[in-house]
TIFIVEX-608102 format. One record per residue (C-alpha): residue in three letters; x, y, z; residue number from 1. Coordinates in steps of 0.25 Angstrom, whole numbers, plus 5000, padded with zeros to 4 digits. Layout:
+-----+------+-------+------+-----+
| res | east | north |   up |   n |
+-----+------+-------+------+-----+
| Ala |    X |     Y |    Z | NUM |
...
+-----+------+-------+------+-----+
//
This chain:
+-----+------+-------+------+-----+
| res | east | north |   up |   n |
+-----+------+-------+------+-----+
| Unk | 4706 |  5118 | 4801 |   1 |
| Unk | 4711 |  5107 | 4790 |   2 |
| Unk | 4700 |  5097 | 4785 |   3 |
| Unk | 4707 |  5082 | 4790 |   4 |
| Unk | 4714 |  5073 | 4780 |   5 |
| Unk | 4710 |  5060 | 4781 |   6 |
| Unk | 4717 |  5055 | 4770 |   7 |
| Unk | 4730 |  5049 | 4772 |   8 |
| Unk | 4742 |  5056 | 4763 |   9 |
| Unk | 4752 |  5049 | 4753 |  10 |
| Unk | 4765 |  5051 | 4764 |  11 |
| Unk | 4754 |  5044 | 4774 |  12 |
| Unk | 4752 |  5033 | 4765 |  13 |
| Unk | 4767 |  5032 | 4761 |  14 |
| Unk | 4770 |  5032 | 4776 |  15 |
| Unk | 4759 |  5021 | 4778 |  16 |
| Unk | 4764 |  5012 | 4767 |  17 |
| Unk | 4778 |  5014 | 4775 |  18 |
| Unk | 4774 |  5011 | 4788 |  19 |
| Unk | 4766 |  5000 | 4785 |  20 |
| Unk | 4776 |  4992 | 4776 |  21 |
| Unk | 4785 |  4992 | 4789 |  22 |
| Unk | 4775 |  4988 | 4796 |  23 |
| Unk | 4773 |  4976 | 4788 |  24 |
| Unk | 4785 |  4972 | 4787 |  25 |
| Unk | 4790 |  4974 | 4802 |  26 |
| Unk | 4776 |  4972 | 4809 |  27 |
| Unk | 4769 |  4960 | 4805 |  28 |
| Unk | 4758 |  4955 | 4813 |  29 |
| Unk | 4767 |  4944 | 4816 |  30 |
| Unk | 4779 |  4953 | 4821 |  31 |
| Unk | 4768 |  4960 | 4830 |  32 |
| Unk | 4765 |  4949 | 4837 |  33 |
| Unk | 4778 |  4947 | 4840 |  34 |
| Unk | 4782 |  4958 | 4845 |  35 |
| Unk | 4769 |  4959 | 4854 |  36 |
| Unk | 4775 |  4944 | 4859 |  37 |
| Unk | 4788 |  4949 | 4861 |  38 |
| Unk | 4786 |  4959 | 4874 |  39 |
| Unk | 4792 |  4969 | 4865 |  40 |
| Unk | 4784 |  4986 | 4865 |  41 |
| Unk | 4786 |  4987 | 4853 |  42 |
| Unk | 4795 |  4983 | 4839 |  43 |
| Unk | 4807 |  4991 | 4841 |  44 |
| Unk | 4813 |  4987 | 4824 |  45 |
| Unk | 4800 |  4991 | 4818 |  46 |
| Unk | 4800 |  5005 | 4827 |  47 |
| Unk | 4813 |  5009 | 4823 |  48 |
| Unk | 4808 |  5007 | 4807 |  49 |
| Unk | 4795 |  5013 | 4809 |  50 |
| Unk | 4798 |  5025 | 4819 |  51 |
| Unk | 4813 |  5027 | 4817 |  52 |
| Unk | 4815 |  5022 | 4801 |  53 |
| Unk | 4804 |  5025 | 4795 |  54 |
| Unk | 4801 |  5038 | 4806 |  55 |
| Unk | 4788 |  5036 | 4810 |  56 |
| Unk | 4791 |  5039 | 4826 |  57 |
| Unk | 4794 |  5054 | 4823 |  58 |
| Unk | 4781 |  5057 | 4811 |  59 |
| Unk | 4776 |  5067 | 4822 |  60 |
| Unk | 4790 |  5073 | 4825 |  61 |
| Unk | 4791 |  5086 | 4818 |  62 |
| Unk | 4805 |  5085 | 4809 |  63 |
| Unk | 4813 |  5094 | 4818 |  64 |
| Unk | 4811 |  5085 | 4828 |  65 |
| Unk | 4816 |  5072 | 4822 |  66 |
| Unk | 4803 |  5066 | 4816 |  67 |
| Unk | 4795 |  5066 | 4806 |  68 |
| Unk | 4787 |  5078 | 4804 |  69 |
| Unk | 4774 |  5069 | 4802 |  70 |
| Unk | 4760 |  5073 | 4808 |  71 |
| Unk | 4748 |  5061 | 4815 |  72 |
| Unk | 4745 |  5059 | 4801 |  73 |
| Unk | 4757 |  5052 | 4798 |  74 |
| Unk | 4759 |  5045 | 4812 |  75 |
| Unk | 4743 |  5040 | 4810 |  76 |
| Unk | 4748 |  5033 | 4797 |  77 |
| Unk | 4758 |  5026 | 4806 |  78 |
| Unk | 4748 |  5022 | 4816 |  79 |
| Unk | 4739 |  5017 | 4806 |  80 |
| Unk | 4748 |  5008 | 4800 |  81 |
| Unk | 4756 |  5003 | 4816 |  82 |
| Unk | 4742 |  5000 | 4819 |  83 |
| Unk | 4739 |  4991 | 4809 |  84 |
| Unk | 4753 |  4984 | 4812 |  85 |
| Unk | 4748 |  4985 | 4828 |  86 |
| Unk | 4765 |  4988 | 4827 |  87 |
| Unk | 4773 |  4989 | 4837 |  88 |
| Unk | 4778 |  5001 | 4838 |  89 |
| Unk | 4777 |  5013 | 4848 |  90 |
| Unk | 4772 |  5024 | 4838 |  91 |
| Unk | 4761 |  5028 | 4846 |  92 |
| Unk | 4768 |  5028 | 4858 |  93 |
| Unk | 4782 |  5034 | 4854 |  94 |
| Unk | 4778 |  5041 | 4841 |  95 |
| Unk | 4767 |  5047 | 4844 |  96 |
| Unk | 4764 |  5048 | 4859 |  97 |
| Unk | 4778 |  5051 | 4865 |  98 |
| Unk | 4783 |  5059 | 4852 |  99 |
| Unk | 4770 |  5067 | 4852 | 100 |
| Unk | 4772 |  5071 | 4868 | 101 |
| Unk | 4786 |  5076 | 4864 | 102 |
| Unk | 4779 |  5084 | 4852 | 103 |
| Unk | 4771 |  5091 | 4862 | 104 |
| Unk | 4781 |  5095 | 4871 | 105 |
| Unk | 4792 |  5106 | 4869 | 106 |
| Unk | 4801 |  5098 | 4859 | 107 |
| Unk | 4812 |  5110 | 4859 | 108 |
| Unk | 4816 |  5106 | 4871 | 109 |
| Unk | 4828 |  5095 | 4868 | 110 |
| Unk | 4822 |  5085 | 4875 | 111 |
| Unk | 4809 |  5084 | 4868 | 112 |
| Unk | 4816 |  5086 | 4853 | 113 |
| Unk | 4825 |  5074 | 4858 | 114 |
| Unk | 4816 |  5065 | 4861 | 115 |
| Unk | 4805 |  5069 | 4852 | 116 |
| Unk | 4816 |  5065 | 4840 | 117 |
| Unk | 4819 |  5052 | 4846 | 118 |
| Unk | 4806 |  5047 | 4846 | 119 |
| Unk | 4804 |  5052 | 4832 | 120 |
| Unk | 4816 |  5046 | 4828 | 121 |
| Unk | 4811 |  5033 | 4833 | 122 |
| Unk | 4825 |  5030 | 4842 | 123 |
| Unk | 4815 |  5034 | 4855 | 124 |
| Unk | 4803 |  5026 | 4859 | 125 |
| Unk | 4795 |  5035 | 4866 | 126 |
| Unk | 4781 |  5034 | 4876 | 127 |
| Unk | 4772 |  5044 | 4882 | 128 |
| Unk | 4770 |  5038 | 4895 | 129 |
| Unk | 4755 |  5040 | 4898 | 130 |
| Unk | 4745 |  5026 | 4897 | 131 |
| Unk | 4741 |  5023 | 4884 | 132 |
| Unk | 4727 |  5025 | 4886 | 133 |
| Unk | 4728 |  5040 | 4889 | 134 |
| Unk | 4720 |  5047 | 4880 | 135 |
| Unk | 4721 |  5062 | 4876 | 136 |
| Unk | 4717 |  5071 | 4884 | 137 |
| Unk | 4708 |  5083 | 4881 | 138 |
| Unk | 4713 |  5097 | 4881 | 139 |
| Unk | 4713 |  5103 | 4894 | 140 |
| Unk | 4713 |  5091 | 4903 | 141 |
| Unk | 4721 |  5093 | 4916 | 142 |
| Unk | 4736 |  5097 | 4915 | 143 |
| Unk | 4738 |  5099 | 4900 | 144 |
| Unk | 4730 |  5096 | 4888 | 145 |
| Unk | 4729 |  5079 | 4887 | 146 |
| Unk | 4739 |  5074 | 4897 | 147 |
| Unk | 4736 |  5064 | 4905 | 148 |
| Unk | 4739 |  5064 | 4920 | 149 |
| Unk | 4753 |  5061 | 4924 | 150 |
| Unk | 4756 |  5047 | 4931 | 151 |
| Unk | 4770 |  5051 | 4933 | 152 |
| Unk | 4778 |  5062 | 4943 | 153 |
| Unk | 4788 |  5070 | 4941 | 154 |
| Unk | 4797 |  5073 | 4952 | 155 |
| Unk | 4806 |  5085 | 4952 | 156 |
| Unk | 4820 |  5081 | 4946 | 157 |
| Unk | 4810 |  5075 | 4934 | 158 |
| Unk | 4811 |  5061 | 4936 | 159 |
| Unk | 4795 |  5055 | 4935 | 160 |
| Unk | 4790 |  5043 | 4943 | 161 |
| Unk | 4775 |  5036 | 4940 | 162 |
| Unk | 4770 |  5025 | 4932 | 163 |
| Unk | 4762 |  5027 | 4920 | 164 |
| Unk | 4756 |  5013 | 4914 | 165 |
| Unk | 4749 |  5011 | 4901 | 166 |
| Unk | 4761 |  5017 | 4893 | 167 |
| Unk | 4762 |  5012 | 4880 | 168 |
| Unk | 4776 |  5014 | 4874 | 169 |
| Unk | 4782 |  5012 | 4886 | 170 |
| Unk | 4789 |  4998 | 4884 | 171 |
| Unk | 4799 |  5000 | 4875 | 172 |
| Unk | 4800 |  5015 | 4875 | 173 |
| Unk | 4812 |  5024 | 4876 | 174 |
| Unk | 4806 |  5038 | 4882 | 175 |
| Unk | 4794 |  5040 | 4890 | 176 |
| Unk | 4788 |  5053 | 4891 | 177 |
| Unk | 4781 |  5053 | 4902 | 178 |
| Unk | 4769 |  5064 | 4909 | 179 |
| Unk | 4774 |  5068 | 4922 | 180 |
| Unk | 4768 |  5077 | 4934 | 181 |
| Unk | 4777 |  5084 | 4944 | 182 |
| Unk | 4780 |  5096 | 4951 | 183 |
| Unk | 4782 |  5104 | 4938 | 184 |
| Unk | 4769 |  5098 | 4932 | 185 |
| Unk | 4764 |  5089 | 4921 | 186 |
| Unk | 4776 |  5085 | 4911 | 187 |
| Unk | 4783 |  5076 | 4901 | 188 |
| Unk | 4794 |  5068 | 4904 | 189 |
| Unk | 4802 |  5060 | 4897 | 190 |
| Unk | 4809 |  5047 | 4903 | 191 |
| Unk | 4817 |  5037 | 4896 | 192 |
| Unk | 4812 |  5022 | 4899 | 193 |
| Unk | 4828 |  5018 | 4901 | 194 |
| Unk | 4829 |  5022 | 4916 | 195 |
| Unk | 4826 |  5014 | 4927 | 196 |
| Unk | 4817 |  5022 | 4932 | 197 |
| Unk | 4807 |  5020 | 4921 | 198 |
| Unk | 4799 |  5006 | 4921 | 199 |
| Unk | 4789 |  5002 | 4910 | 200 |
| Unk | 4782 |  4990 | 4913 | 201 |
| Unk | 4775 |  4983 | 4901 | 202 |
| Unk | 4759 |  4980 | 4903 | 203 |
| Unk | 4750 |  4970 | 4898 | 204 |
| Unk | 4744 |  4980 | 4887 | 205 |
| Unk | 4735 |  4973 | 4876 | 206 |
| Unk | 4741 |  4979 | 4864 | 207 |
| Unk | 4755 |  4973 | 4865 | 208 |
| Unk | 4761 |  4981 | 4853 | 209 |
| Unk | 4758 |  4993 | 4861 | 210 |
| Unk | 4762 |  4990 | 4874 | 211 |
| Unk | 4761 |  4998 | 4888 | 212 |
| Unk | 4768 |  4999 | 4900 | 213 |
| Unk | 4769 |  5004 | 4912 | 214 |
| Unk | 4780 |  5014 | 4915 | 215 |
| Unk | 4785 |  5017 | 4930 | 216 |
| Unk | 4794 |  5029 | 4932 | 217 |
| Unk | 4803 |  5030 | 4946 | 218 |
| Unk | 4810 |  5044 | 4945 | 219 |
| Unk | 4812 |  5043 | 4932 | 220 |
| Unk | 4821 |  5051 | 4924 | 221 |
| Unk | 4813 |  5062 | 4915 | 222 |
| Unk | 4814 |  5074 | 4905 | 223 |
| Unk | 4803 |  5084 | 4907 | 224 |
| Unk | 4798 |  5086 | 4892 | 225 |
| Unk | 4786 |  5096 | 4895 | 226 |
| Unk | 4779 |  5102 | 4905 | 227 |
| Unk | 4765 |  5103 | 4910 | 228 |
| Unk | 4763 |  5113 | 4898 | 229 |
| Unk | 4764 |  5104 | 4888 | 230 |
| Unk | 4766 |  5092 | 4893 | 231 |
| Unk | 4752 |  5089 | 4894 | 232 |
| Unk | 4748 |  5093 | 4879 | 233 |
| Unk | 4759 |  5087 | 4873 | 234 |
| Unk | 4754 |  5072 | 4878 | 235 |
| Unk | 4740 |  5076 | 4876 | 236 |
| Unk | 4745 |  5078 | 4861 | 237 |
| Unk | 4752 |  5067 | 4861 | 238 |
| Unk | 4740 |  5057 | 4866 | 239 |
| Unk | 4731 |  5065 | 4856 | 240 |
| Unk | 4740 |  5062 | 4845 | 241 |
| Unk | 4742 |  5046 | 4851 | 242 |
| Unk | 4727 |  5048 | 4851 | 243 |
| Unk | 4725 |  5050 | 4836 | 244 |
| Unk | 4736 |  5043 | 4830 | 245 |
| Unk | 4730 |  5030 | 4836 | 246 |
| Unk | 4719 |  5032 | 4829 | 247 |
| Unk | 4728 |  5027 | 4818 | 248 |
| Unk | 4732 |  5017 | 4824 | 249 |
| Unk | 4720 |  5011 | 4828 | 250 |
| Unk | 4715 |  5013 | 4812 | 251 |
| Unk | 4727 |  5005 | 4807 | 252 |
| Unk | 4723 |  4993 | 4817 | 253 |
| Unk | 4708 |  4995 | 4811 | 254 |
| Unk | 4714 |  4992 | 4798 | 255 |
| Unk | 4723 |  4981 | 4802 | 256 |
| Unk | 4712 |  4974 | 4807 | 257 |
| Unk | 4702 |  4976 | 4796 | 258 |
| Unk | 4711 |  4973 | 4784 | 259 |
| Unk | 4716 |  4962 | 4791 | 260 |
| Unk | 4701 |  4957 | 4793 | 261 |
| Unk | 4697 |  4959 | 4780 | 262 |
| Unk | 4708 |  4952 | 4774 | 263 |
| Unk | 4706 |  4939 | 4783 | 264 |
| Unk | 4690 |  4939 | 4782 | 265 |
| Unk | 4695 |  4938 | 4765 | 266 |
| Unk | 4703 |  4925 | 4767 | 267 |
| Unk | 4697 |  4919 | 4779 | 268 |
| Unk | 4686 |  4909 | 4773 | 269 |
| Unk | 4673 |  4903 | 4778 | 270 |
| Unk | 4661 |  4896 | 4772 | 271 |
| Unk | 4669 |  4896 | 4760 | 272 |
| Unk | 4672 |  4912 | 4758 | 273 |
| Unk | 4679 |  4922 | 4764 | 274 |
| Unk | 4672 |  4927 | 4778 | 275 |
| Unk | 4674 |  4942 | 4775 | 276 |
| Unk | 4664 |  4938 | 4764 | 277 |
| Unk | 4653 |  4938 | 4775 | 278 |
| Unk | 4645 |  4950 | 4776 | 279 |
| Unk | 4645 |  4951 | 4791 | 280 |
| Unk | 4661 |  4952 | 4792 | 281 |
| Unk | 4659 |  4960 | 4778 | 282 |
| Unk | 4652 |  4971 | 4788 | 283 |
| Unk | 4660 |  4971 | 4799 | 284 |
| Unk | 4672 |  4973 | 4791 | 285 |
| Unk | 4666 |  4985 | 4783 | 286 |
| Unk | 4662 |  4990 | 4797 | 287 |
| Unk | 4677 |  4990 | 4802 | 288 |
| Unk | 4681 |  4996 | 4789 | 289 |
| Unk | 4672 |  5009 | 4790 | 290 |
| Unk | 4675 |  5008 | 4805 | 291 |
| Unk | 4690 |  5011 | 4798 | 292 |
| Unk | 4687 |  5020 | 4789 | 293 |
| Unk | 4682 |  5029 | 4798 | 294 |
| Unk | 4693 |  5026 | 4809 | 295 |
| Unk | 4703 |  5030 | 4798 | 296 |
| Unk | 4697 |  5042 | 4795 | 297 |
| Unk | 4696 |  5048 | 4812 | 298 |
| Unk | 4712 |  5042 | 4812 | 299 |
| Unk | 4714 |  5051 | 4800 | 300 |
| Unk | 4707 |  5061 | 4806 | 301 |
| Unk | 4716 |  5060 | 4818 | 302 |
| Unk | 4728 |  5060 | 4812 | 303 |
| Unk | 4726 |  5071 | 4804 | 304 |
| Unk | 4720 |  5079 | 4815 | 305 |
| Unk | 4733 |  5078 | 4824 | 306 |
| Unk | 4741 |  5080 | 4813 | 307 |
| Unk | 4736 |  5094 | 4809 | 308 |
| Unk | 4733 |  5097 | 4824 | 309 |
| Unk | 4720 |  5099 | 4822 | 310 |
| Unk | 4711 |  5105 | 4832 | 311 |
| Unk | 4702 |  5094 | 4832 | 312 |
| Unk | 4714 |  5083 | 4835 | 313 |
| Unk | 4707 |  5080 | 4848 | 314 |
| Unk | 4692 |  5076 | 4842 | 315 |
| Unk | 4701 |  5069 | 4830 | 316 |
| Unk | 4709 |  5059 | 4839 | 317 |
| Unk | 4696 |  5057 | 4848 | 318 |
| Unk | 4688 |  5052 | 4835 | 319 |
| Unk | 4698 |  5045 | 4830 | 320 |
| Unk | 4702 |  5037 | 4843 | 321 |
| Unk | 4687 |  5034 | 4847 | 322 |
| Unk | 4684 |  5029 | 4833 | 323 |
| Unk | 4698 |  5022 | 4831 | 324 |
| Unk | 4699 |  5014 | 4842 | 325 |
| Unk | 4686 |  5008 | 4841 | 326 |
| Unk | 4689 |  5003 | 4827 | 327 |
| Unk | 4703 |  4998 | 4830 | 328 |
| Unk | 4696 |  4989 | 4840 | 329 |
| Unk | 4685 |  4986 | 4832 | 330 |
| Unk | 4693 |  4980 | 4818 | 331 |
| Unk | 4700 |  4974 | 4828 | 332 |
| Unk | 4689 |  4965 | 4835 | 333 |
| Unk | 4685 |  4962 | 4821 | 334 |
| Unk | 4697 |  4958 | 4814 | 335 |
| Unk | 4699 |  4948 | 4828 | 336 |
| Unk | 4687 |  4942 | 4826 | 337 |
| Unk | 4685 |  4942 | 4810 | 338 |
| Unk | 4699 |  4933 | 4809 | 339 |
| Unk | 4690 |  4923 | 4819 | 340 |
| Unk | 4701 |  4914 | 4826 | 341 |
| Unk | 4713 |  4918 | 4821 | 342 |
| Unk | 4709 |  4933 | 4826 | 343 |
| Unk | 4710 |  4929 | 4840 | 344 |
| Unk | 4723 |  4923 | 4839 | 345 |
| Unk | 4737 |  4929 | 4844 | 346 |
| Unk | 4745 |  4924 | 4831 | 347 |
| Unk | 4734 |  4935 | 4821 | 348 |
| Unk | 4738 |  4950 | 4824 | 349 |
| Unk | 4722 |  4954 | 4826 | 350 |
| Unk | 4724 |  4954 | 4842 | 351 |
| Unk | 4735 |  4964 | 4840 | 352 |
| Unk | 4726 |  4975 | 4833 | 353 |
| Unk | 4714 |  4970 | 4842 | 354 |
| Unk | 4724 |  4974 | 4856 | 355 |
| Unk | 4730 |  4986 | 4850 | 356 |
| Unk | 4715 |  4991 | 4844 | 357 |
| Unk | 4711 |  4986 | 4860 | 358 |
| Unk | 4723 |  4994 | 4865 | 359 |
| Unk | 4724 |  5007 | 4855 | 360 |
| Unk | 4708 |  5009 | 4859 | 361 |
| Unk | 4712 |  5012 | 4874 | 362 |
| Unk | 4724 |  5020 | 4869 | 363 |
| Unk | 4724 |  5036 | 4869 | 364 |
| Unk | 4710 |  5035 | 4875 | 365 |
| Unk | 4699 |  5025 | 4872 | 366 |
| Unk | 4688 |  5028 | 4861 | 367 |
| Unk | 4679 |  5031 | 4872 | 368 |
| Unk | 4689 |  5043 | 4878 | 369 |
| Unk | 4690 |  5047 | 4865 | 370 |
| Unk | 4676 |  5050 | 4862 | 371 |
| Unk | 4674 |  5055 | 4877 | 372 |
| Unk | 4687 |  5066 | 4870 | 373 |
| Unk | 4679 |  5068 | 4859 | 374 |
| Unk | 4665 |  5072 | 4866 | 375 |
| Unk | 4671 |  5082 | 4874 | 376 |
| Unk | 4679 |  5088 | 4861 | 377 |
| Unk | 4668 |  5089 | 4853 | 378 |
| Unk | 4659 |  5094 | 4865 | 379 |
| Unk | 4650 |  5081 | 4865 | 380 |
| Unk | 4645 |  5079 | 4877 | 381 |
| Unk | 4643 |  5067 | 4884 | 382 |
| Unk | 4629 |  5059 | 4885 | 383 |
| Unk | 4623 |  5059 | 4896 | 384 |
| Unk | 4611 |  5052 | 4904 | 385 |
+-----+------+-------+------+-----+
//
């Protein structure tokens, strides 16, 4: 087994430096906020640029099939730097959920390759229609390895009805691939949002960059992409690799919020000096810092992990999202508070990285499944008495 590389490399950083001058010029905190007012998913310009132009939405396609031939390391750089935009974009949910479902499926049959290379392409929105909040499950839990239980029914001709909510993606997507139980057991289906028999409802979700919906299908039209042999593991990889790479994302919000708390505590004077000056915001900075540090390194960790397919991807992405999402959460509290005020406004971006911290801690599994994963993994067991 390899030793992990934490360190990023030179095409990382380059890809970085990439992503993150579009980001800068096409997702200011003021462009967010627009957005978010408008009732709009998500920002269908600066999609295009970054997953179609630029091709981030096929990095974990392999070449032949129309992407990029990149690994999670790669996609995690991504993550990193949307989540310190808190941009707009269905990534996670297009790139990385519904492309890594197609992965895991059979993608010599024509139907998968097609649709497999128009989400990498970026011209295809894609959303793997289970709740947001399902977290990977372990390996040999009931029906295949990590699928969650299916809300939907498949009748015989193929067409599916059932309700799944919690979806994110949903809104504004173009495909659903949906998990689906029938006569010929579990599988994968894929329906296009277009038909009239498929209804997605927005919800009240706290994040609004990331929104959900509730998706209703009445005999709807589907194409059965896998069956119950692989059906299963394919979205258990697919929630595993969601899992990890939001690790990422939940490091670039960390780092948002510090260096945005940092930089204001500088300028923002009381009693005649600046307040970062003050030893007790001087500790609970350097607190949130090595808190960072060390989420960097179990994001890293992650990535890496899922990238080389590594045996111990499942204890890597347990680590990293019971670590990560508590420090997401915490730097944000503390860049609210720190700005006094002007942190609890609408018009300053802080509640943005505060609701999708709030929100990307209950994603893929709370820190508290995570660890629960984690002590079974490493046969921990639980305390008792």
């Amino acid at each position: 087994m390899s030793t992990p590389d934490l360190l990023y490399t030179e095409a990382e950083d380059d890809l970085r430096a990439a992503v993150r001058s579009l980001l800068t010029d096409h997702c200011p905190p003021a462009a967010v906020l627009s957005r978010v007012e408008s009732g709009r998913a998500y920002d269908g310009a600066l999609w295009r640029a970054l997953g179609a132009d630029m091709g981030a939405a096929g990095l974990l396609v392999p070449d032949k099939l129309g992407g990029q031939g990149g690994t999670a390391r790669e996609a995690a750089v991504v993550m990193e730097e949307l989540g310190r935009a808190v941009a707009p974009v269905p990534y996670l949910t297009s790139a990385v959920l519904a492309a890594g479902a197609l992965l895991g499926c059979d993608t010599g049959q024509d139907a998968v390759a097609r649709l497999l290379g128009a989400l990498a392409e970026g011209r295809t929105v894609g959303a793997l229609a289970v709740p947001l909040s399902t977290a990977p499950g372990a390996p040999g839990a009931p029906g295949a390895p990590g699928a969650p239980a299916a809300t939907v029914r498949a009748d015989g001709d193929g067409a599916l009805s059932g309700q799944v909510s919690g979806v994110a993606g949903a809104a504004g997507a173009d495909v659903l691939l949906v998990p689906a139980a029938g006569a010929d057991g579990y599988g994968l289906y894929a329906v296009e949002t277009a038909e009239t028999s498929v209804s997605v409802e927005p919800l009240t979700s706290l994040d609004l960059t990331r929104p959900l919906a509730a998706v209703t299908l009445t005999g709807a039209p589907a194409r059965r992409l896998a069956g119950d042999d692989r059906a299963g593991a394919a979205i258990g990889r697919a929630l595993l690799t969601g899992a990890g790479l939001l690790a990422s994302e939940q490091l670039g919000v960390a780092e948002w919020c510090l260096t945005e708390t940092v930089r204001h505590t500088k300028e923002r004077h009381q009693f005649g000096r600046p307040v970062g000056s003050f030893q007790a915001l001087k500790h609970r900075m350097a607190t949130l810092w090595l808190e960072l540090v060390q989420a960097r390194a179990t994001a890293r960790y992650a990535a890496d992990a899922l990238a080389t397919d590594s045996p111990d991807t499942p204890v890597a992405v347990a680590v990293a999202q019971a670590h990560c999402a508590q420090v997401a959460v915490h730097a944000a509290e503390e860049c609210v508070q720190l700005h006094g005020g002007i942190g609890m406004t609408w018009e300053h971006p802080a509640h943005l990285y505060l609701k999708r911290a709030k929100s990307d801690e209950i994603a893929l599994g709370t820190p508290g499944r995570h660890r629960q994963t984690l002590a079974g993994l490493v046969d921990l067991a639980a305390p008792t008495g």
